[in-house]
N, CA and C of each residue as an Amber inpcrd file, in Angstrom:
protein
   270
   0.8430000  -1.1880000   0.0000000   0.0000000   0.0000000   0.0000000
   0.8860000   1.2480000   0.0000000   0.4500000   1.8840000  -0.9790000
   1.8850000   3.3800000  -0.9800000   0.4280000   4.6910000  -1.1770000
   0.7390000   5.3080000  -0.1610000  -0.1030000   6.6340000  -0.6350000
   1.0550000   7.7370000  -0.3910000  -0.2380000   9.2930000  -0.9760000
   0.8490000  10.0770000  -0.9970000   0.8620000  11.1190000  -0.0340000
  -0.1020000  10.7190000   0.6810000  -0.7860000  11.5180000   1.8880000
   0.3920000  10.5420000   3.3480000   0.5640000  11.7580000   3.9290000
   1.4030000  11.5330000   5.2050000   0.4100000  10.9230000   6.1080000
   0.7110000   9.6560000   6.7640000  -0.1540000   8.8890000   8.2390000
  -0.0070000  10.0830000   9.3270000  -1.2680000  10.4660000  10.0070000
  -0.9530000  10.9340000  11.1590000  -1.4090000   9.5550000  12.4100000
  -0.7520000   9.9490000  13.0570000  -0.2580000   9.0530000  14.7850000
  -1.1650000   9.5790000  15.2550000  -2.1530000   8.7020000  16.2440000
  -2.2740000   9.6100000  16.9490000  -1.6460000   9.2320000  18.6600000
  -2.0400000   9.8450000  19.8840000  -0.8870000   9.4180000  20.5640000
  -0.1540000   7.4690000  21.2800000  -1.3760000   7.0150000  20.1320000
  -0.6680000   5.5320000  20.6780000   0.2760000   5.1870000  19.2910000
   0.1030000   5.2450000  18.3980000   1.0320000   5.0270000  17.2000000
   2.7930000   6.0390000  18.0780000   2.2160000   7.4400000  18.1330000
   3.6090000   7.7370000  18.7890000   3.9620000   7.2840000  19.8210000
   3.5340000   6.9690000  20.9170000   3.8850000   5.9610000  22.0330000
   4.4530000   4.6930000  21.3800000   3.9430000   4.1040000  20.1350000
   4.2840000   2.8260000  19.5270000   5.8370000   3.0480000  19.3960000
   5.8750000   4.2110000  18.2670000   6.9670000   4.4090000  17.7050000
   8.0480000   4.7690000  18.6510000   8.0170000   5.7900000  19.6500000
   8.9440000   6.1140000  20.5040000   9.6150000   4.6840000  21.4350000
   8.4090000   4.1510000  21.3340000   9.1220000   2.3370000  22.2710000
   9.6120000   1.7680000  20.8850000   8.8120000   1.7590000  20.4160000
  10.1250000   0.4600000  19.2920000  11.3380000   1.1010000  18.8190000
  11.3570000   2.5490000  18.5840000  12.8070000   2.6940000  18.5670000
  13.3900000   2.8660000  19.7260000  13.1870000   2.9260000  20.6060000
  14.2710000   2.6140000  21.7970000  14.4880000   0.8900000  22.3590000
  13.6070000   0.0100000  22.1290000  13.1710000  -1.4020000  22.7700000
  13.5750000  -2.5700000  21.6790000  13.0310000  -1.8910000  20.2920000
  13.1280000  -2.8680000  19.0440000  13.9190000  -2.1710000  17.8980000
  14.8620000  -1.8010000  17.8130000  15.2540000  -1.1780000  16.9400000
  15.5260000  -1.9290000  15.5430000  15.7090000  -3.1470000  15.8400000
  15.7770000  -4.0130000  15.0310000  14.9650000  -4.0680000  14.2780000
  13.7890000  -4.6080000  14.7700000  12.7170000  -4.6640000  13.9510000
  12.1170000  -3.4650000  13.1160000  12.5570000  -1.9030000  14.2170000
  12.1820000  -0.8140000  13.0370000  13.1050000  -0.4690000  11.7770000
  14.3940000  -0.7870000  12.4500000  15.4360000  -0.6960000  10.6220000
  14.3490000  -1.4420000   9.3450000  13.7420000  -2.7550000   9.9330000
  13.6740000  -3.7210000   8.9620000  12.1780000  -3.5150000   8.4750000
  11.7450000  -2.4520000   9.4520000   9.9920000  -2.3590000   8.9990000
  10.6670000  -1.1920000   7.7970000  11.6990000  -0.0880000   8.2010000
  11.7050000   1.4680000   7.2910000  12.3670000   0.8600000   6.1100000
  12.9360000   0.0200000   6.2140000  13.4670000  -0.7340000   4.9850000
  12.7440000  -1.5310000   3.7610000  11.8770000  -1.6630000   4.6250000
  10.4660000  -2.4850000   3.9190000   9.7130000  -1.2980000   3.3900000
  10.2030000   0.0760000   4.1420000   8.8450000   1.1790000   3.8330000
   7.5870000   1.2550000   4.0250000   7.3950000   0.1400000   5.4620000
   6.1660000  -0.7120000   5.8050000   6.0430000   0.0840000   7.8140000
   6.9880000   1.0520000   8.3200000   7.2660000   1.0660000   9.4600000
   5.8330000   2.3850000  10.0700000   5.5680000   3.2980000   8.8940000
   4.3710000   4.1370000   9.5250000   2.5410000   2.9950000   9.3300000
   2.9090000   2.4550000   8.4340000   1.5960000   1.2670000   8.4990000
   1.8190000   0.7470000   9.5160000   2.6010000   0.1550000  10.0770000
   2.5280000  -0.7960000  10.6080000   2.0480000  -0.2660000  12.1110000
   2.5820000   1.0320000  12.6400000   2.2440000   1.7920000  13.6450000
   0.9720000   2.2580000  13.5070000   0.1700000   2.6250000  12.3060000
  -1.0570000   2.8920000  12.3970000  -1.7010000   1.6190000  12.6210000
  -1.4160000   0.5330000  12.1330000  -2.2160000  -0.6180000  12.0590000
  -2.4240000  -0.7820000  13.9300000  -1.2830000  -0.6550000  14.3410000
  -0.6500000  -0.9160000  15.7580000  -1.8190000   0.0540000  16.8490000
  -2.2280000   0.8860000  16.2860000  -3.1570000   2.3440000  17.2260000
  -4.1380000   1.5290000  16.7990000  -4.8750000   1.3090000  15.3650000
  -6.0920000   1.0060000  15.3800000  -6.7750000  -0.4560000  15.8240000
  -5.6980000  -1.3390000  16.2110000  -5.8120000  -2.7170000  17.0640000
  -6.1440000  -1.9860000  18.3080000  -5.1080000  -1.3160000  19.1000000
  -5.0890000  -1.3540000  20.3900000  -6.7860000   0.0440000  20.7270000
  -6.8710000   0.5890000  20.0070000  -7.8500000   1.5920000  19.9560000
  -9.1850000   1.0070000  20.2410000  -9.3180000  -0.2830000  19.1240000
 -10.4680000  -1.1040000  18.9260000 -10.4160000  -1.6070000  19.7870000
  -9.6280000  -2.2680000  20.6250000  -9.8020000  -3.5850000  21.6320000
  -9.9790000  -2.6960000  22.4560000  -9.3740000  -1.4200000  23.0190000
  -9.5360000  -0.3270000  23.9730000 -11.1370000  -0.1340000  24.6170000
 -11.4110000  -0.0150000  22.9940000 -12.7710000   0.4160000  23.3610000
 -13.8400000  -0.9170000  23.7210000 -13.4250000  -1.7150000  22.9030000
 -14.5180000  -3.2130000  23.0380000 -14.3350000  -3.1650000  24.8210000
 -13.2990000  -3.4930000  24.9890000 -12.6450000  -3.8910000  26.7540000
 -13.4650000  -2.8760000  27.3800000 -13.1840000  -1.3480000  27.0180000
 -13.8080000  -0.4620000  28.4530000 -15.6080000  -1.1000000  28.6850000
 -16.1350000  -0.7990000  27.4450000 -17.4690000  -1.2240000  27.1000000
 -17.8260000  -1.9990000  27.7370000 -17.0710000  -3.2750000  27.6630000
 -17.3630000  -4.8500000  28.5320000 -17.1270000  -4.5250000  30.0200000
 -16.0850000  -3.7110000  30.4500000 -15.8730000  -3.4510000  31.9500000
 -17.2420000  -2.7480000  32.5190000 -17.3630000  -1.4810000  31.6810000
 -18.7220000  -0.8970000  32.3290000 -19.6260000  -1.5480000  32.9510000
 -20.2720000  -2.3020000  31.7100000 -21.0220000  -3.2560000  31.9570000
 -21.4020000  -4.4020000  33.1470000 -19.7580000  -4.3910000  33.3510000
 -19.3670000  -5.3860000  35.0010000 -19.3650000  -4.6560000  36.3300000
 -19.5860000  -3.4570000  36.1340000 -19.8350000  -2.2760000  37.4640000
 -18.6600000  -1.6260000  37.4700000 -17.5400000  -1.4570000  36.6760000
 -16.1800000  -0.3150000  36.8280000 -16.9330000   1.3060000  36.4410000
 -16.1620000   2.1640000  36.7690000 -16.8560000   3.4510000  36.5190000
 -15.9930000   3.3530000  34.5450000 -16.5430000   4.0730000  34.1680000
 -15.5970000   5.0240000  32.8230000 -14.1890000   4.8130000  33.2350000
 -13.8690000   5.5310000  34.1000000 -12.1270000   5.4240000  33.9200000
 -11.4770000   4.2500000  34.5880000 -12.0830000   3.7660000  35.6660000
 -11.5760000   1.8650000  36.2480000 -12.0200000   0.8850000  34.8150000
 -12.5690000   1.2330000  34.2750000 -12.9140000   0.0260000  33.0430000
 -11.8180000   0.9410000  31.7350000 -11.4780000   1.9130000  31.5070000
 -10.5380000   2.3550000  30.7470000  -8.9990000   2.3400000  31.2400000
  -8.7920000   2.4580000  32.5250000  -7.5000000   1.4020000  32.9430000
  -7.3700000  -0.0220000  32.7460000  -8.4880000  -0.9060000  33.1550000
  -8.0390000  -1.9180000  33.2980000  -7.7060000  -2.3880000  31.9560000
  -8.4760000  -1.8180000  31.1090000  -8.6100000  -2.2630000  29.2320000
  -6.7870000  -2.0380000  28.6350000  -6.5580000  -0.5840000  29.3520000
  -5.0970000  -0.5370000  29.0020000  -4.5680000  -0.9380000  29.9360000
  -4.5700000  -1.0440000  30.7470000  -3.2520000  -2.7710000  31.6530000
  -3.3290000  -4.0460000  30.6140000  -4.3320000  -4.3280000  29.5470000
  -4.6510000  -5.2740000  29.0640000  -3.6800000  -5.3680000  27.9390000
  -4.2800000  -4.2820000  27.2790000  -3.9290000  -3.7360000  25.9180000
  -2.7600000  -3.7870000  25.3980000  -2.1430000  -2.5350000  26.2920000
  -0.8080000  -1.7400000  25.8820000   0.4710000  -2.4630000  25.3010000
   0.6520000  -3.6740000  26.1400000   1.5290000  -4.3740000  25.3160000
   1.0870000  -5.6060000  24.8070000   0.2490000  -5.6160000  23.8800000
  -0.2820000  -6.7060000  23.1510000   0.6770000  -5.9690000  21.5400000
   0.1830000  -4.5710000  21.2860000   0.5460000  -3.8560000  20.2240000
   1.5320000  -2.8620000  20.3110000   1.2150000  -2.0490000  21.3000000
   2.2170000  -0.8170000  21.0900000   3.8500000  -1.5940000  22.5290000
   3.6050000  -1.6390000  23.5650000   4.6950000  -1.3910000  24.2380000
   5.1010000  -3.1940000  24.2400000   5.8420000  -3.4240000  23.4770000
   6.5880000  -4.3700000  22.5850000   7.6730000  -4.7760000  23.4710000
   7.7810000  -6.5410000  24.1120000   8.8070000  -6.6360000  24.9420000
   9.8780000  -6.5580000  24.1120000  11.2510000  -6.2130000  24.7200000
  12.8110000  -5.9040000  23.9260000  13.1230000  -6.6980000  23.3180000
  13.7930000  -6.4330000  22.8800000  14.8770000  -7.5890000  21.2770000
  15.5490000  -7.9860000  22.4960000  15.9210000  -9.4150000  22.2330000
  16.9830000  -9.7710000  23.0600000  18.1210000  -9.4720000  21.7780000
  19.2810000  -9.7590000  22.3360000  20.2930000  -9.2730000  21.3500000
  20.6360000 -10.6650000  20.7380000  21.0330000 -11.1180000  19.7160000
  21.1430000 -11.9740000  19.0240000  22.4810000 -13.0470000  19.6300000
């Protein structure tokens, strides 16, 4: 997919990006190399965004207020997509 319009982040894609280049660097040489590294961070926001929201939804529902069911969703979340355990070093 190549467009000619710039991806905007919004702040979980940059949270994405700021951890994988400090955590995975590896893997981001090999995503910008691919020319695949801003997809892949948007793809990365709109997983964790979606499940964000499915999760708070389902918490409500179980008696958490709005923001105890929007924590617990991101204790869930966060590193499924964006906060990425480290490269071990080879």
């Amino acid at each position: 997919m190549t467009t000619t319009e710039p991806i905007t982040l919004t702040q979980y894609g940059r949270m994405a990006e700021k951890h994988w280049r400090e955590f995975r660097p590896n893997m981001v040489a090999e995503m910008e190399a691919k020319g695949v590294l801003q997809e892949m961070l948007l793809e990365a926001e709109e997983k964790t965004a979606g499940e964000m929201h499915d999760l708070t939804m389902q918490f409500q529902k179980q008696g958490l207020t709005p923001q105890q069911a929007h924590d617990q969703a991101w204790e869930m979340v966060r590193e499924r997509y964006l906060l990425l355990p480290e490269e071990t070093p080879a």
